[in-house]
N, C-alpha and C positions, 0 to 999 in steps of 0.2 A: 881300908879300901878292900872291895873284893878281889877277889884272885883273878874272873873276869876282865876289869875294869883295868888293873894291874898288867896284863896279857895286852889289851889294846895297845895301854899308851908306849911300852917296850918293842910292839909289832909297828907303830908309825912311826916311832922315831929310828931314823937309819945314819950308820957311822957317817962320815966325811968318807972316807975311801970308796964305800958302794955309791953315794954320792958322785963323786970323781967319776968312777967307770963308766957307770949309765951317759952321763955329759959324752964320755969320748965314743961309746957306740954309737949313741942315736946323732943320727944326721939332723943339723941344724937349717934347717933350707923352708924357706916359706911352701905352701902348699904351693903346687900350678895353678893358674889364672885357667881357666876355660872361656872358649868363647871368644869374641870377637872383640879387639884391640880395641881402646881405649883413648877416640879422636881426641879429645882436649884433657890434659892433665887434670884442671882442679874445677873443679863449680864455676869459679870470679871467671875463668875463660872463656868455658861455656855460655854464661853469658851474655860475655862481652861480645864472642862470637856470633851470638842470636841476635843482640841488641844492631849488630852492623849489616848483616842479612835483612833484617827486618827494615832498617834505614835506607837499605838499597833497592827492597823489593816496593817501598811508597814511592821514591823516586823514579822506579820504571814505569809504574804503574801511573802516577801525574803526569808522565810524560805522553804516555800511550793517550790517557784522555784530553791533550791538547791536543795531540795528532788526531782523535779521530772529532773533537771539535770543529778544528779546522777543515775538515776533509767536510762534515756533516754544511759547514758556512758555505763552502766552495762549490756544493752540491745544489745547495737553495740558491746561490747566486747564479748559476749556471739557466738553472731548470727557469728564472723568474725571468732571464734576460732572453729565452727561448718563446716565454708567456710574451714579453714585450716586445718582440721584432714586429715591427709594423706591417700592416697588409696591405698591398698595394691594392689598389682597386678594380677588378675585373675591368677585362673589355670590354666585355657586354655591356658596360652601365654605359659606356663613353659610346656604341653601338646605338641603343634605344635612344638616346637623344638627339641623334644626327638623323632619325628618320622621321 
């Protein structure tokens, strides 16, 4: 082997004791998180949470369109029974034939 080659493999390989040391210097602590907190723990939450938003936002929205169904029914029944009020019949008519 050359004396190179020989030099590497003695330079990467390090004791147990320098081992040891480095462990007790360097701080073991996850990096900091940046940024803004983290509403649902995992994905299945997430979700789950979207799936029951999403279930609540068809059911206000079905409702709105009964309510404005009905309001639209209430509206043509109103206006048709204002079409249908009877008209009495002038004086006049009942006038010109008594003369």
């Amino acid at each position: 082997m050359p004396r190179k080659a020989a030099r590497h493999l003695a330079a990467s390989v390090e004791c147990p004791e320098e081992v040891a040391i480095k462990e007790q210097t360097e701080p073991v602590s996850s990096p900091a998180k940046r940024g803004r907190k983290l509403k649902y723990e995992s994905d299945d939450e997430r979700r789950q949470a979207r799936r029951l938003q999403n279930r609540q936002y068809r059911e206000r929205k079905k409702q709105e369109l009964i309510n404005l169904r009905r309001a639209a029914v209430k509206a043509t029944d109103e206006s048709s029974q204002v079409d249908a009020v009877p008209v009495e019949p002038s004086t006049d008519a009942q006038c010109s034939t008594t003369e």
